[in-house]
N, CA, C and O atoms as CSV, one atom per row, in Angstrom:
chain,resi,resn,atom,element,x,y,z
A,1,UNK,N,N,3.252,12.908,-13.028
A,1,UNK,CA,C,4.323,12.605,-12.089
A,1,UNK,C,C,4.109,11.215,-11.504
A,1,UNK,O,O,3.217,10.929,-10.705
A,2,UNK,N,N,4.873,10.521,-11.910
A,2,UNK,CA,C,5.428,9.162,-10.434
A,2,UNK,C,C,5.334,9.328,-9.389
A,2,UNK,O,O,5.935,10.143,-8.689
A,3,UNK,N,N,4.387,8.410,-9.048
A,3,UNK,CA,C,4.269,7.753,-7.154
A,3,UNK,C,C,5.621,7.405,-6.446
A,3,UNK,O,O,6.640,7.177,-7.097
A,4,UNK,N,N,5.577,7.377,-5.128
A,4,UNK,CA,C,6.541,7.119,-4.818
A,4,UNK,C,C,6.265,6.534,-3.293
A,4,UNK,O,O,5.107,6.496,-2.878
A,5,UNK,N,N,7.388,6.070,-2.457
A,5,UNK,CA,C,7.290,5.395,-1.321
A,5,UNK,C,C,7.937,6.180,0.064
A,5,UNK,O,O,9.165,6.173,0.147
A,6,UNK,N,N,7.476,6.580,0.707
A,6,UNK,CA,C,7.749,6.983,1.841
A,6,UNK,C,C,7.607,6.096,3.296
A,6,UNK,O,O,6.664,5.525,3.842
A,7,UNK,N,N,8.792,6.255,3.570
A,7,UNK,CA,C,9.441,4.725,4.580
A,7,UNK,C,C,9.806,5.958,5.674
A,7,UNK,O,O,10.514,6.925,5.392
A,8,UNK,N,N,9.251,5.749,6.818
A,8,UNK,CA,C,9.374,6.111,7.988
A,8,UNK,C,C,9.667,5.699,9.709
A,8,UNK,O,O,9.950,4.505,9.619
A,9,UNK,N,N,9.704,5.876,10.433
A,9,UNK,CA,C,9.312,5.294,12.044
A,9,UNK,C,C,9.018,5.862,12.408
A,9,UNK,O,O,9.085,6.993,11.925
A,10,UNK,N,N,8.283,5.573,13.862
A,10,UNK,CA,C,7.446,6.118,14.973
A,10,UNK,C,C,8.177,6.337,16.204
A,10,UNK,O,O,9.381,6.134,16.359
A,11,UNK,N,N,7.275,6.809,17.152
A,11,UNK,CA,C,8.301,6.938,18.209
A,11,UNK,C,C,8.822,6.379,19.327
A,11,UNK,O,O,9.429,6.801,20.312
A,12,UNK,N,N,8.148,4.531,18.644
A,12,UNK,CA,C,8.250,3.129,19.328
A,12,UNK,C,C,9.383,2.712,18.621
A,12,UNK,O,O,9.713,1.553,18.873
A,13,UNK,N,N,10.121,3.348,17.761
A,13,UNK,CA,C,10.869,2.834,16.830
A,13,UNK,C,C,10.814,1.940,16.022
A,13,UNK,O,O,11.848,1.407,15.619
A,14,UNK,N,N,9.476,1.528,15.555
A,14,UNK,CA,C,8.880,0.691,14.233
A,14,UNK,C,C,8.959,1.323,12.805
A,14,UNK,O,O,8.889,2.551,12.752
A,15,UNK,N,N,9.057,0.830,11.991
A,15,UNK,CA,C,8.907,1.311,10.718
A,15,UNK,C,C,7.749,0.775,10.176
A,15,UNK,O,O,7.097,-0.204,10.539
A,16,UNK,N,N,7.531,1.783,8.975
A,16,UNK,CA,C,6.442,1.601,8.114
A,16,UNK,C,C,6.622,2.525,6.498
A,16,UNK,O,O,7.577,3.231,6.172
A,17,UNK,N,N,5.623,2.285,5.860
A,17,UNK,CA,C,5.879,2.965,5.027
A,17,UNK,C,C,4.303,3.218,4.054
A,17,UNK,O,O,3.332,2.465,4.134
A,18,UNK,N,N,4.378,4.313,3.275
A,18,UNK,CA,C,2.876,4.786,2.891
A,18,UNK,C,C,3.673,4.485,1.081
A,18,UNK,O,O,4.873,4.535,0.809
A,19,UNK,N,N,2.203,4.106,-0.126
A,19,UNK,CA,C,2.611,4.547,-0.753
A,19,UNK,C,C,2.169,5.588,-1.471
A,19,UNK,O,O,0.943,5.598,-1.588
A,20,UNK,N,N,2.866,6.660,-2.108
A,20,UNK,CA,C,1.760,7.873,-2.400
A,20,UNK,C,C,1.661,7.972,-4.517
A,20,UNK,O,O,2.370,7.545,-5.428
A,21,UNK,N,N,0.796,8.512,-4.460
A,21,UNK,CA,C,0.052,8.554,-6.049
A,21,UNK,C,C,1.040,9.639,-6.411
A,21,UNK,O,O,1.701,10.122,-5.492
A,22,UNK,N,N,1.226,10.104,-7.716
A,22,UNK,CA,C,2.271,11.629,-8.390
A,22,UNK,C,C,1.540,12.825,-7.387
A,22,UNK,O,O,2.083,13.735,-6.760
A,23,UNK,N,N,-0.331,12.344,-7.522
A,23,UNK,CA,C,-0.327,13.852,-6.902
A,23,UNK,C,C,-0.524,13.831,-5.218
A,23,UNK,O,O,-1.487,14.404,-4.708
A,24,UNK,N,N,0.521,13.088,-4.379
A,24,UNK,CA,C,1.034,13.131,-3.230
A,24,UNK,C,C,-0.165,12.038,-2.365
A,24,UNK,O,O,0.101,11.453,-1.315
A,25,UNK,N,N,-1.270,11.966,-2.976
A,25,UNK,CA,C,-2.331,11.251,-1.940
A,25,UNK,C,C,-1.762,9.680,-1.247
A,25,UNK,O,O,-1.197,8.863,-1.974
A,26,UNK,N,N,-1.942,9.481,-0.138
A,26,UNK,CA,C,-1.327,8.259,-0.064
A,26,UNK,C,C,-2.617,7.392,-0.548
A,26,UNK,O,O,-3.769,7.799,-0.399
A,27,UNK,N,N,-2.284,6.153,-1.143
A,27,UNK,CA,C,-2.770,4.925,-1.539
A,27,UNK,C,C,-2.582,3.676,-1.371
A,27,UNK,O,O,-2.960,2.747,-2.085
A,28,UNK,N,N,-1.721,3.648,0.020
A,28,UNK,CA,C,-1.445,2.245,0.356
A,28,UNK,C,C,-0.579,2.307,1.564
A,28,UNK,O,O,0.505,2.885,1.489
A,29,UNK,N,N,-0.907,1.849,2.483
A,29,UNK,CA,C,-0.300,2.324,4.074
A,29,UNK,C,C,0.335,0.669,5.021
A,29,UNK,O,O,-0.389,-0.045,5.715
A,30,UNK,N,N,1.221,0.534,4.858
A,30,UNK,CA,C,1.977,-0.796,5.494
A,30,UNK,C,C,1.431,-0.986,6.910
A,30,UNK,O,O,0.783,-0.215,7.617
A,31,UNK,N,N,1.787,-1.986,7.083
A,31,UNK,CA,C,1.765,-2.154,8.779
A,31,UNK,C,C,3.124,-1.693,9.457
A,31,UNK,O,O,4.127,-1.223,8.921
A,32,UNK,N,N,2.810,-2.020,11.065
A,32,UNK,CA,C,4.834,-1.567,11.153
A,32,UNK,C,C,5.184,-2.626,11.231
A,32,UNK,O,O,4.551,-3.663,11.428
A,33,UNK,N,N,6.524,-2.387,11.040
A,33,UNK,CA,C,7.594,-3.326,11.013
A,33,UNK,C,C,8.207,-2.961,12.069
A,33,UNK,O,O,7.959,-1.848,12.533
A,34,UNK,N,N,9.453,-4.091,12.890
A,34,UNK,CA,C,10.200,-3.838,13.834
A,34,UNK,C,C,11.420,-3.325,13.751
A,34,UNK,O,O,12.023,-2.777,14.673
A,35,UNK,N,N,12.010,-3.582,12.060
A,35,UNK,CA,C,13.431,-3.460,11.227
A,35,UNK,C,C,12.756,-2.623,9.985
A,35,UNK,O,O,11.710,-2.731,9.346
A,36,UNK,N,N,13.933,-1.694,9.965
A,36,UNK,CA,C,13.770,-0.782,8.210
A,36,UNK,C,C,14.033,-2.124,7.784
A,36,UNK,O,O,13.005,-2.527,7.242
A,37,UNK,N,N,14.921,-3.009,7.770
A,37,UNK,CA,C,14.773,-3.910,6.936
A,37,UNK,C,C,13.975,-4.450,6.047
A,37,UNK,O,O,13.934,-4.698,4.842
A,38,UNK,N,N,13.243,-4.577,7.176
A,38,UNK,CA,C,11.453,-5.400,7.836
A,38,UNK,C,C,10.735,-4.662,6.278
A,38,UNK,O,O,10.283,-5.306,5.331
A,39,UNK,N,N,10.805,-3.329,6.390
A,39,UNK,CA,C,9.725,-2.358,6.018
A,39,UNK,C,C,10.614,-2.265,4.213
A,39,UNK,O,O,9.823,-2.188,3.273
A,40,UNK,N,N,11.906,-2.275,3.910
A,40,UNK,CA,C,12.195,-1.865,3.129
A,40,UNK,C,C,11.556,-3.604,2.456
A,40,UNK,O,O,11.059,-3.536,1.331
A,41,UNK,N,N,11.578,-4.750,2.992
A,41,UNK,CA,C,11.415,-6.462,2.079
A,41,UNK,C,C,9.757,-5.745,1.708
A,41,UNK,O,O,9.311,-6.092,0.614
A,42,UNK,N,N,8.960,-4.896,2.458
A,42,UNK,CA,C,7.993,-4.810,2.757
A,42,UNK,C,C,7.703,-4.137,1.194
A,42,UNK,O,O,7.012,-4.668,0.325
A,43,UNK,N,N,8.455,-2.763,1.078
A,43,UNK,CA,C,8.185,-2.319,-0.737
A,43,UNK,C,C,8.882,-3.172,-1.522
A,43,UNK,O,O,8.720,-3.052,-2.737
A,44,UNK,N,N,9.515,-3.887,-1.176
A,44,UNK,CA,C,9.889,-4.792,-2.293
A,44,UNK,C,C,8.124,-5.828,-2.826
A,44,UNK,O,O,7.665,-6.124,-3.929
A,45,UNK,N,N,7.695,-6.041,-1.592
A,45,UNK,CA,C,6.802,-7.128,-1.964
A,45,UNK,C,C,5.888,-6.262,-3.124
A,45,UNK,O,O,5.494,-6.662,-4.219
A,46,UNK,N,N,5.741,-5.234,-2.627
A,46,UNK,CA,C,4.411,-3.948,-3.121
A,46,UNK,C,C,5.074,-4.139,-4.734
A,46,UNK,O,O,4.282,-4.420,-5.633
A,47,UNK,N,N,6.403,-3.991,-5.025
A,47,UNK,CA,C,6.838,-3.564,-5.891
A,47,UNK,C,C,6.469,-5.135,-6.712
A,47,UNK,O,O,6.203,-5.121,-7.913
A,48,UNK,N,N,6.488,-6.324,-6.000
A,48,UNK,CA,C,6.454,-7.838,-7.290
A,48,UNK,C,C,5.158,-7.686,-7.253
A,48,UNK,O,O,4.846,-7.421,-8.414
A,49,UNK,N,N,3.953,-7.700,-6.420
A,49,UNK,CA,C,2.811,-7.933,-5.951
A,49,UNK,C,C,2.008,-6.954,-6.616
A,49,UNK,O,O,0.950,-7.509,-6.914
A,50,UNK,N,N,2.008,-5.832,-6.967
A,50,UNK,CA,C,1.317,-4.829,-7.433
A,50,UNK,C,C,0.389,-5.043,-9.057
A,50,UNK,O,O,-0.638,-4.615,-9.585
A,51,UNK,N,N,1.398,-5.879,-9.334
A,51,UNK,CA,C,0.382,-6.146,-11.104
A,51,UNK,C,C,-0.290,-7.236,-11.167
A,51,UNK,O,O,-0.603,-7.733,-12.249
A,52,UNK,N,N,-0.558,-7.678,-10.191
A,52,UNK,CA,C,-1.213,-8.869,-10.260
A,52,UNK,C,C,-2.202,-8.621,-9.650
A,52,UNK,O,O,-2.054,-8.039,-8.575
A,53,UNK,N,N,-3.056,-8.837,-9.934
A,53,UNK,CA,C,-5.068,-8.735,-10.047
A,53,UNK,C,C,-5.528,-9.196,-8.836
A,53,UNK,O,O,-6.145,-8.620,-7.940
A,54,UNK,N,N,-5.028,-10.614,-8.978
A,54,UNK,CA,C,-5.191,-11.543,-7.938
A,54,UNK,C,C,-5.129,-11.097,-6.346
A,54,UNK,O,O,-6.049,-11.320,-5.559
A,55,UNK,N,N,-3.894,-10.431,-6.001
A,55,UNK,CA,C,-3.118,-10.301,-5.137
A,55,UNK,C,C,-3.851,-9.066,-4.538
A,55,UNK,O,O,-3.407,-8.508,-3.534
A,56,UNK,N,N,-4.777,-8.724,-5.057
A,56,UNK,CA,C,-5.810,-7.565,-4.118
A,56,UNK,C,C,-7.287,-8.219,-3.509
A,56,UNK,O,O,-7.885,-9.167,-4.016
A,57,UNK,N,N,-7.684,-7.501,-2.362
A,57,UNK,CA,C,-8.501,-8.765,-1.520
A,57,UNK,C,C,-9.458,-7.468,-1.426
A,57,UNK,O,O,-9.023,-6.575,-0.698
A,58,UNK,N,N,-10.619,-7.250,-2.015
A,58,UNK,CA,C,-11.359,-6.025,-2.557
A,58,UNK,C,C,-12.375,-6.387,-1.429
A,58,UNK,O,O,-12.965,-7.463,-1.328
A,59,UNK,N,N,-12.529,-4.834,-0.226
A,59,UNK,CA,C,-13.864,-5.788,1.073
A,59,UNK,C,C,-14.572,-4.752,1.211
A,59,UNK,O,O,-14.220,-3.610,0.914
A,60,UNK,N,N,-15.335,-4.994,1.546
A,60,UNK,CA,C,-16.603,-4.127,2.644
A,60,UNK,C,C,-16.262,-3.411,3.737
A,60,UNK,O,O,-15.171,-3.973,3.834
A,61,UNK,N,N,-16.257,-2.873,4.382
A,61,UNK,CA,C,-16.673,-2.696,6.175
A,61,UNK,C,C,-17.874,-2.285,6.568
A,61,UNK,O,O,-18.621,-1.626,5.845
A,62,UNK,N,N,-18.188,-2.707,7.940
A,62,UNK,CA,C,-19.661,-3.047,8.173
A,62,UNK,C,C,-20.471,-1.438,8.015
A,62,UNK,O,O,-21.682,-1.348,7.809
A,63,UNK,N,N,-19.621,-0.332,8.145
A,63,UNK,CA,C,-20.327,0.389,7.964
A,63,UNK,C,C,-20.534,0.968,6.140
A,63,UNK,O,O,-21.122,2.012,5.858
A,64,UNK,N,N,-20.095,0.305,5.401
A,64,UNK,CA,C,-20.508,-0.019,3.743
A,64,UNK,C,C,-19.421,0.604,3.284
A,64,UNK,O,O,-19.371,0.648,2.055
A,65,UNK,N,N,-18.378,1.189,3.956
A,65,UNK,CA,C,-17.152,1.810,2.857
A,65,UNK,C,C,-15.994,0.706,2.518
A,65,UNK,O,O,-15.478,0.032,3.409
A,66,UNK,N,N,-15.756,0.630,1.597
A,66,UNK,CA,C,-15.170,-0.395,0.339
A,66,UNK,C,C,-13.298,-0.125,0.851
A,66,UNK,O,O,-12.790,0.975,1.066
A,67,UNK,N,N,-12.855,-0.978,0.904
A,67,UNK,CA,C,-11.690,-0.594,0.693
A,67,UNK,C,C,-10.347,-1.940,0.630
A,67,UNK,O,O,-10.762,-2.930,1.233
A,68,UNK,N,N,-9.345,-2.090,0.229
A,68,UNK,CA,C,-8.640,-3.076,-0.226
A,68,UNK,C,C,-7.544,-3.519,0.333
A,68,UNK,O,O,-6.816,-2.592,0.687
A,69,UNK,N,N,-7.045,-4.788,0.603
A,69,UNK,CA,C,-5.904,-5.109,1.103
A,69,UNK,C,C,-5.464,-5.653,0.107
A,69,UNK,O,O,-6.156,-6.374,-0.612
A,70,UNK,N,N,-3.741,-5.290,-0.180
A,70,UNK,CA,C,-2.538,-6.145,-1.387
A,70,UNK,C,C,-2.342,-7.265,-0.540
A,70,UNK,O,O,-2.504,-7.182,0.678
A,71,UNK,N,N,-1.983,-8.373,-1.151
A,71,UNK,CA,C,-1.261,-9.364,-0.497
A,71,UNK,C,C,-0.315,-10.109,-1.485
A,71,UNK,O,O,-0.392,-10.285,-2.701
A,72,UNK,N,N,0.568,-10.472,-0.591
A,72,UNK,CA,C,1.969,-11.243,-1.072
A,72,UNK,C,C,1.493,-12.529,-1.416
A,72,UNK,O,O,0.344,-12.912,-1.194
A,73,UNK,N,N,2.261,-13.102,-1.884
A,73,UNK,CA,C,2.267,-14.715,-2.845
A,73,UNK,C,C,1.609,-15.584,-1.499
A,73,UNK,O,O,0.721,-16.436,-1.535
A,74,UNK,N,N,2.294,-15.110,-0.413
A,74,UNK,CA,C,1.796,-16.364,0.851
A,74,UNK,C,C,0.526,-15.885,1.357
A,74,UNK,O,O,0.163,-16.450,2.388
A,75,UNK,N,N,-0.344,-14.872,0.839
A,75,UNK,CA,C,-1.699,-14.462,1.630
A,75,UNK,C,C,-1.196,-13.626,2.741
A,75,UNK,O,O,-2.215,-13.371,3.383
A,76,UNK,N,N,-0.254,-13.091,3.292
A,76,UNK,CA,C,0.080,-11.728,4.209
A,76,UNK,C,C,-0.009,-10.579,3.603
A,76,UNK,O,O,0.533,-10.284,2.537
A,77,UNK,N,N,-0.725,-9.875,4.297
A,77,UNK,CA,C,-1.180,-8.336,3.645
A,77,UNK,C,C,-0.191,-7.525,3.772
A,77,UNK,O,O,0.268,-7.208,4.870
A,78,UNK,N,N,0.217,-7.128,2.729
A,78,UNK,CA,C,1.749,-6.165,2.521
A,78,UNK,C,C,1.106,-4.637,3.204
A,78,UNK,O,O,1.832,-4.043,4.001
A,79,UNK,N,N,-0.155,-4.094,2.883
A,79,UNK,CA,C,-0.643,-3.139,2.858
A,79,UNK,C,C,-2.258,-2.890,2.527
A,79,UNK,O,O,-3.011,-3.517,1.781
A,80,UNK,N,N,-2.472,-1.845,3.292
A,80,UNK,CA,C,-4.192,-1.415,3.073
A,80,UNK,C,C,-4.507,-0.395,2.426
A,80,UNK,O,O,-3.772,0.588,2.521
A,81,UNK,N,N,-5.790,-0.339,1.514
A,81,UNK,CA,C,-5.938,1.386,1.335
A,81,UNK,C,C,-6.381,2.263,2.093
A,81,UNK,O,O,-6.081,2.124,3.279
A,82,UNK,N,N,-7.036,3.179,1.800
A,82,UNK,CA,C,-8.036,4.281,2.366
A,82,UNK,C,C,-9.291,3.995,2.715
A,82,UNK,O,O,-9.407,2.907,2.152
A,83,UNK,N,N,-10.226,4.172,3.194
A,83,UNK,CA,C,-11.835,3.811,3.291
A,83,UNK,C,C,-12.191,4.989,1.762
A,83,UNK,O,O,-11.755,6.116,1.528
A,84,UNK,N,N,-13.059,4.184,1.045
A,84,UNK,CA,C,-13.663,4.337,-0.257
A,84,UNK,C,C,-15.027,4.562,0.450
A,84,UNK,O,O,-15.448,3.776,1.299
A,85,UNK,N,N,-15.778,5.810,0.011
A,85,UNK,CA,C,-17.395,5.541,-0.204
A,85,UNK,C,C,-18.339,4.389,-0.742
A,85,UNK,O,O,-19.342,3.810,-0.323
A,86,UNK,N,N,-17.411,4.323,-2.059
A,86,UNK,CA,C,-18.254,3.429,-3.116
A,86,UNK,C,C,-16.865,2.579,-3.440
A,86,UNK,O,O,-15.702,2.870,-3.159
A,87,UNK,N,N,-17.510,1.202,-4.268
A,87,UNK,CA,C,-16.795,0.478,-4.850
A,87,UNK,C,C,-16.298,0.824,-5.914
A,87,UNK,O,O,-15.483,-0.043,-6.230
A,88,UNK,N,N,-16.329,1.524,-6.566
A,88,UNK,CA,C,-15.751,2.628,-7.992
A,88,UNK,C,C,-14.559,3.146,-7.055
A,88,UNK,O,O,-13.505,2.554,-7.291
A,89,UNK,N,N,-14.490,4.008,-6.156
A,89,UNK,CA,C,-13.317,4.463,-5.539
A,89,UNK,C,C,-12.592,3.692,-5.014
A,89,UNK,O,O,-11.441,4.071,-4.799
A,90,UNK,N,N,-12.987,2.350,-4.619
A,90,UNK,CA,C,-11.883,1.647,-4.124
A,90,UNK,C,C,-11.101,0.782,-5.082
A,90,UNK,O,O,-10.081,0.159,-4.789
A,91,UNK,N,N,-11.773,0.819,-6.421
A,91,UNK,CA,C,-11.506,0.047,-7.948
A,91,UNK,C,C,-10.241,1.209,-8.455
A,91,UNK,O,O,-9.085,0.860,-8.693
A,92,UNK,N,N,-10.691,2.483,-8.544
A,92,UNK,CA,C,-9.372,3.502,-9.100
A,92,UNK,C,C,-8.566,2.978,-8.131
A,92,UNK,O,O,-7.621,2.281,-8.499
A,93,UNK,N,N,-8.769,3.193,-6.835
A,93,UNK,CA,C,-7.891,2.812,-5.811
A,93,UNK,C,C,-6.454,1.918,-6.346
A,93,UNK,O,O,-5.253,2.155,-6.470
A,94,UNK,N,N,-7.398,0.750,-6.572
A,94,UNK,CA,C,-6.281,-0.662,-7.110
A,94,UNK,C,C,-5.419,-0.500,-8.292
A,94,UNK,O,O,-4.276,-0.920,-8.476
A,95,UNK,N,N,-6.241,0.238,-9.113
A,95,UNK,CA,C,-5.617,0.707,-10.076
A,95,UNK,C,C,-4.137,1.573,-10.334
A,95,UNK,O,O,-3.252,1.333,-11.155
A,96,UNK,N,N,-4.257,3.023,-8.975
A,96,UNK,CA,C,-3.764,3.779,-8.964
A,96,UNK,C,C,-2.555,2.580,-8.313
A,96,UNK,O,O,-1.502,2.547,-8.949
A,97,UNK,N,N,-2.617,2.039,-7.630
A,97,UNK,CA,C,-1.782,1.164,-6.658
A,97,UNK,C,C,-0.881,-0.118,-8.072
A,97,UNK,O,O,0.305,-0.431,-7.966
A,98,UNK,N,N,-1.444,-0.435,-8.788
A,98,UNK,CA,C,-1.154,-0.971,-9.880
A,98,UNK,C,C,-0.230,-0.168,-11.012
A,98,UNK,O,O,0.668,-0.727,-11.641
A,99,UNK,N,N,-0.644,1.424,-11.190
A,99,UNK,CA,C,0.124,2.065,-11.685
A,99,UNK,C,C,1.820,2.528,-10.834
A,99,UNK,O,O,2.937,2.164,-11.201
A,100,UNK,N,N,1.591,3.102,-10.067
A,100,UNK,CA,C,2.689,3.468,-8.372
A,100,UNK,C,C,3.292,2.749,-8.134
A,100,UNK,O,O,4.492,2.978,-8.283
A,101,UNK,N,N,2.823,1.248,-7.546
A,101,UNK,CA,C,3.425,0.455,-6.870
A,101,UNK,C,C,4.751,0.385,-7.591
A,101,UNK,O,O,5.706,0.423,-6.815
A,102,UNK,N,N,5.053,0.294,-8.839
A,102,UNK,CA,C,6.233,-0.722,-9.132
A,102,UNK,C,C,7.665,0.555,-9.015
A,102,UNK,O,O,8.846,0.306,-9.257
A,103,UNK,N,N,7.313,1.376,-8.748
A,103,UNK,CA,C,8.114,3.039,-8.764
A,103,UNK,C,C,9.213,2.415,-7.356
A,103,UNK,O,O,8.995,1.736,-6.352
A,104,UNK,N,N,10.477,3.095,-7.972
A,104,UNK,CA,C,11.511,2.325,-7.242
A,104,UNK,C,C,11.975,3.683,-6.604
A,104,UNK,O,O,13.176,3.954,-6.624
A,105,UNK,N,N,11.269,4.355,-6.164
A,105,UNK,CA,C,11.539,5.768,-5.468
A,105,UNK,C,C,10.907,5.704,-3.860
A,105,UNK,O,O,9.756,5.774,-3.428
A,106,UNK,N,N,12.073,5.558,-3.287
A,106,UNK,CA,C,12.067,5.761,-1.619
A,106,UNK,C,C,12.628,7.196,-1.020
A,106,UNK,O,O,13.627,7.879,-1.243
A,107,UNK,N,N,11.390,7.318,-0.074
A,107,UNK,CA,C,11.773,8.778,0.404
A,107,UNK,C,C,12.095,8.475,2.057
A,107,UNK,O,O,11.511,7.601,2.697
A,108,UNK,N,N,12.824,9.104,2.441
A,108,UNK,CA,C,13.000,8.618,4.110
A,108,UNK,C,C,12.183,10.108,4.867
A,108,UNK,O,O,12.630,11.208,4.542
A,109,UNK,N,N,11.270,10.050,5.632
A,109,UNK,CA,C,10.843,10.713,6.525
A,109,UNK,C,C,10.351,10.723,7.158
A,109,UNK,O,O,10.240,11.744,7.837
C-alpha cells in the first residue's frame, strides 16, 4: 500500500501535516504553518524534494539517536523524522520518505 499525507490544524488554528508510510507509521512531520495554503506549498515541496539525496540533512542528537531533516532547494526544512536508535533506522527512514513522499494522496483530519 501507498503512503500518504495527512494535513491537519490545531487548536491555534495552524496547520501542519504528517507524512505516513502504506503501513500508517508516520515518517515525516511538518512544522506549522499559519495558512492550509502554507501547509498544502508545504507537500508540494516534500513531493519535488523527496528524490533527491542531497536534500536530506542526516544528524545526531546529543543524546545519540539519529534522525533527519528534508530540505527544500533554499535550505528550509520542509519536515523532520522520528528519533532513530541507530543510523540504519534513520537510513530506512530516508528511504521510506523517498519511496511516500512523491504520493499525491491528501487526507484532511
Amino acid at each position: 500500500m501507498a503512503g500518504w499525507y495527512e494535513l491537519g490544524s490545531n487548536d491555534k488554528g495552524q496547520f501542519s501535516f504528517v507524512l505516513k508510510a502504506g503501513n500508517g507509521e508516520v515518517i515525516l512531520r511538518s512544522e506549522q504553518y499559519v495558512t492550509k495554503a502554507s501547509a498544502e506549498n508545504g507537500i508540494e515541496s516534500v513531493q519535488t524534494n523527496c528524490g533527491n539525496d542531497a536534500r536530506y540533512d542526516r544528524k545526531e542528537a546529543s543524546d545519540g539517536r539519529c534522525y533527519f531533516n528534508l530540505k527544500a532547494g533554499n535550505h528550509q526544512v520542509i519536515g523532520t523524522s522520528q528519533m532513530y536508535k541507530a543510523a540504519a533506522g534513520r537510513d530506512n527512514g530516508v528511504e521510506s520518505v523517498k519511496t511516500n513522499g512523491v504520493t499525491k494522496t491528501v487526507k484532511a483530519v
